[in-house]
GUDOBA-350173 format. One record per residue (C-alpha): residue in one letter; x negated, y negated, z. Coordinates in nm, 2 decimals. Each point is the difference from the previous one (the first is absolute). Layout:
["A",[X,Y,Z]]
...
This chain:
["X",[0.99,1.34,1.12]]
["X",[-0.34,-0.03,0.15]]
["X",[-0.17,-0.31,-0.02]]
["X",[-0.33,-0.22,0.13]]
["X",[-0.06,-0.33,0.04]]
["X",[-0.35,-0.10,-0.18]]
["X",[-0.25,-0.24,0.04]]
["X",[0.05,-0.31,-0.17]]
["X",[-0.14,-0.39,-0.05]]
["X",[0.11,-0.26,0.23]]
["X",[0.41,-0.09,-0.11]]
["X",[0.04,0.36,-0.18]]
["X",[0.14,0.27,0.15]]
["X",[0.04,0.34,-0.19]]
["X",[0.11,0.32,0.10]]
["X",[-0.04,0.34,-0.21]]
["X",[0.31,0.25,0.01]]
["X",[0.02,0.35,-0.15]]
["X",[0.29,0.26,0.01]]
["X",[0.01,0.31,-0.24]]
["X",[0.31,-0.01,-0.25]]
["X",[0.07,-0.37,0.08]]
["X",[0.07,-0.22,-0.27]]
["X",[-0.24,-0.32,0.00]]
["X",[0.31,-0.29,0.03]]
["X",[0.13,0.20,0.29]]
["X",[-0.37,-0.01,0.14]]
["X",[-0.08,-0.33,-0.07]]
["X",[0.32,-0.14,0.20]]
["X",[0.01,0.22,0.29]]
["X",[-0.43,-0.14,0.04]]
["X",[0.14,-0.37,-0.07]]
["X",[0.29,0.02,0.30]]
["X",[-0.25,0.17,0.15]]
["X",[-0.23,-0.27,0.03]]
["X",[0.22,-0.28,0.03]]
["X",[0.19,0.13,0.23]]
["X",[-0.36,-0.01,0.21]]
["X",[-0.06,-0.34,-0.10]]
["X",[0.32,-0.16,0.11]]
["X",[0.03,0.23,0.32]]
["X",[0.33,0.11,-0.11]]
["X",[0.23,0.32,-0.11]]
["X",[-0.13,0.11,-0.33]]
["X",[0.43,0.06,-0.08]]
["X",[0.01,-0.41,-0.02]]
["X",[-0.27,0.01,-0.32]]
["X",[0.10,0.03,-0.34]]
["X",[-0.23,0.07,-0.25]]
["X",[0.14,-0.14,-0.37]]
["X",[-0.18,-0.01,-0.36]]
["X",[0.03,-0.32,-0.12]]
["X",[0.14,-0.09,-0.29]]
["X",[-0.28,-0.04,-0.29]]
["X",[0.00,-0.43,-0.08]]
["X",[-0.16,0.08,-0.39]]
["X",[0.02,0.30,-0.23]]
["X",[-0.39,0.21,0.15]]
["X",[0.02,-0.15,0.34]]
["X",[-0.07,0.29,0.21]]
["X",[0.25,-0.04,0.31]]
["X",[-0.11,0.02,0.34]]
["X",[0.17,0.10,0.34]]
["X",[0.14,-0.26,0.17]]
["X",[0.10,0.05,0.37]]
["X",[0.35,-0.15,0.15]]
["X",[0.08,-0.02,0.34]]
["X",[0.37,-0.12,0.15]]
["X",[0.06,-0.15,-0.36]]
["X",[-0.34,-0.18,-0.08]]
["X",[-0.29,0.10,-0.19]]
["X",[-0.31,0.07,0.22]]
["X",[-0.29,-0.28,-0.05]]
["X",[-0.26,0.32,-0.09]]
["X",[-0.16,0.13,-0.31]]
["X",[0.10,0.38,-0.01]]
["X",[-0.31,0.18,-0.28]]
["X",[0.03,0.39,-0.09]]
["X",[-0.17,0.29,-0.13]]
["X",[0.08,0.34,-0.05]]
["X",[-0.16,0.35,-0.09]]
["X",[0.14,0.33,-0.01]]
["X",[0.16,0.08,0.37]]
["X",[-0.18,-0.34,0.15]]
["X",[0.07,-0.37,-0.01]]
["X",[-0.16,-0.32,0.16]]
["X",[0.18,-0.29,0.09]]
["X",[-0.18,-0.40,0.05]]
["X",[0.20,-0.29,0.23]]
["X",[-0.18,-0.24,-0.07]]
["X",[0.10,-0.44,0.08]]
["X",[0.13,-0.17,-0.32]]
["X",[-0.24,-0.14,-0.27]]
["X",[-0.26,0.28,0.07]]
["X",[-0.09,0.19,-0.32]]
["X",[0.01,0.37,0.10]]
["X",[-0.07,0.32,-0.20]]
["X",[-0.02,0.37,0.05]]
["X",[-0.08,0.32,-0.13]]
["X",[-0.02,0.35,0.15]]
["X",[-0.10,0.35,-0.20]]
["X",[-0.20,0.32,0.06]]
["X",[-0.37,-0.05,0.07]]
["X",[-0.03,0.26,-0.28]]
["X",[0.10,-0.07,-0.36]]
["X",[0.13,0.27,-0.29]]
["X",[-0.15,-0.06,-0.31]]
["X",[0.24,-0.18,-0.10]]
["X",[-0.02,-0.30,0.19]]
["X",[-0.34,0.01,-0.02]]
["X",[0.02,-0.07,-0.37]]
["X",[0.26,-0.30,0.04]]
["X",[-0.31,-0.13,0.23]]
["X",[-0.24,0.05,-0.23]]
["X",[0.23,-0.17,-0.30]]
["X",[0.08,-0.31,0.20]]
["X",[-0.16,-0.08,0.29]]
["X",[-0.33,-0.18,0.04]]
["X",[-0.27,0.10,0.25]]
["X",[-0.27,-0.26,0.19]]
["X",[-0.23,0.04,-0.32]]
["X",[0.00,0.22,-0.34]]
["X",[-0.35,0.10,0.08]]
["X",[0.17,0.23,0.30]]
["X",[0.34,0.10,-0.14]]
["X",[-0.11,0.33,-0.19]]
["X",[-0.23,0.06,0.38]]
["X",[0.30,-0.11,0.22]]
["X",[0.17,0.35,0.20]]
["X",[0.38,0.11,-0.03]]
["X",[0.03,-0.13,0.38]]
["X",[-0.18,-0.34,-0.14]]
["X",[0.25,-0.03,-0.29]]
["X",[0.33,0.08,0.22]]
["X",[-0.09,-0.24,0.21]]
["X",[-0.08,-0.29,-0.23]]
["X",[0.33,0.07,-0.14]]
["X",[0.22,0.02,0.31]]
["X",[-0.17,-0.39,0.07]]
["X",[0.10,-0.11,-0.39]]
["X",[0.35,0.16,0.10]]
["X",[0.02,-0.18,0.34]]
["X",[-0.09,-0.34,-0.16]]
["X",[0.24,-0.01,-0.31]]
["X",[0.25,0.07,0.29]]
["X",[-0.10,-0.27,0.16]]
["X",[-0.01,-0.25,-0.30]]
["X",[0.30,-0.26,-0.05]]
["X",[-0.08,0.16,-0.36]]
["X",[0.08,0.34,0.05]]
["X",[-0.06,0.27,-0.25]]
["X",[-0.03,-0.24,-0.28]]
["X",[-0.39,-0.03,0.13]]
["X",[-0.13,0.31,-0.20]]
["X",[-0.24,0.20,0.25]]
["X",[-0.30,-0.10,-0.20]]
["X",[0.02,-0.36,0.12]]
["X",[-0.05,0.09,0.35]]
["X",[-0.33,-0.06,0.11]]
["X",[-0.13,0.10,0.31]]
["X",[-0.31,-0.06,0.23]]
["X",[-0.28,0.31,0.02]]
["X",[0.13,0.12,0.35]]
["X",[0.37,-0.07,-0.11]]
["X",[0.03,-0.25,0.31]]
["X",[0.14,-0.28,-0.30]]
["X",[0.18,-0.01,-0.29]]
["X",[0.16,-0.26,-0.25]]
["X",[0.04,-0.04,-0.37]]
["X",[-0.16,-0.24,-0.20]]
["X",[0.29,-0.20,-0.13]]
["X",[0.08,-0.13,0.38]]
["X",[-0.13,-0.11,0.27]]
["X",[0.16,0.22,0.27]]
["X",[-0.23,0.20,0.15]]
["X",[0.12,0.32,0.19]]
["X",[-0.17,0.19,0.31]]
["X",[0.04,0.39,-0.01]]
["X",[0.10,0.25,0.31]]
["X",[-0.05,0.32,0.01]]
["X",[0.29,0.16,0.21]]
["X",[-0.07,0.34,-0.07]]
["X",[0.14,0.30,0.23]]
["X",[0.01,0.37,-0.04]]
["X",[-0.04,0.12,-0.35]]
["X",[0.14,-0.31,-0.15]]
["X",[-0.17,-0.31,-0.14]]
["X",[0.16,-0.32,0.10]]
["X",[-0.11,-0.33,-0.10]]
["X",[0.13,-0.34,0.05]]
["X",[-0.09,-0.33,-0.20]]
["X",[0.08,-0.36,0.16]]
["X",[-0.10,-0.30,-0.05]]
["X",[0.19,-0.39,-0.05]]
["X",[0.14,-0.17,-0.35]]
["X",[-0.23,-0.15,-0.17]]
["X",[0.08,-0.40,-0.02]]
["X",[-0.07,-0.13,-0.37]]
């Protein structure tokens, strides 16, 4: 598997990994021993990568990393598309989304835009380009990722700022920063940001 690591905020690191006729969870690992193996300047044989165990019924697990019997103290985030996948370490606490696709929708994508997202104004939606729409949406992606929340925010509550450098939904007060990690033909985008205290 080829991989690269990308540019990231301060306490994030990423790294984007593609192989042709790989499967995502085999990607996904191999990126996350990968990296850790970096981080704790040891042989990536000694990192295990598990699923945890989901703690309610539509908790979406995450990876959790072990090493010599106990779990890692990092924040493991994941997307995949097609032959690619992108992995986030990130420090505990840190709210941490992702999102990778083509630059170029099909048509039908671009209709499941259209039908629930919500761009920086009506006035410019019917105006905004396929590149313009794709990219909103990879940012609305990234930050219901990132959300405690999940998938249960519906895309249409994702607001974002006209140069999609912010994002947050109106029923919290978390606020999320957007990354563009882009490389190659794929679009990679990463939402982060800390909980909101009520």
């Amino acid at each position: 598997m080829e991989s690269t690591r990308l540019d990231t905020p301060t306490g994030i690191e990423a790294r984007l990994g593609w192989a042709p006729g790989s499967e995502p969870g085999e990607r996904i690992r191999k990126l996350a021993k990968q990296m850790l193996a970096e981080r704790l300047e040891i042989d990536a044989a000694f990192v295990n990568i598990d699923r945890e165990v989901p703690k309610q019924f539509g908790h979406h697990p995450q990876l959790v990393a072990v090493v010599d019997g106990r779990d890692v103290p990092v924040d493991i985030r994941t997307a995949s598309y097609r032959t690619a996948s992108v992995v986030a370490l990130s420090d505990p606490g840190l709210l941490v989304g992702l999102d990778i696709r083509d630059h170029q929708a099909d048509e039908v994508s671009l209709r499941e835009i259209r039908d629930h997202s919500h761009l920086w104004g009506d006035s410019l939606w019917e105006r905004a380009s396929n590149e313009q729409l794709v990219l909103h949406w990879s940012r609305v992606q990234a930050v219901r990722q990132a959300d405690p929340r999940g998938v249960s925010i519906r895309p249409e509550q994702v607001r974002l700022d006209p140069p999609f450098a912010k994002a947050w939904t109106p029923e919290r007060r978390a606020e999320y920063r957007l990354a563009d990690l882009s490389r190659g033909g794929f679009l990679v985008t990463m939402a982060y940001g800390t909980p909101a205290t009520d």
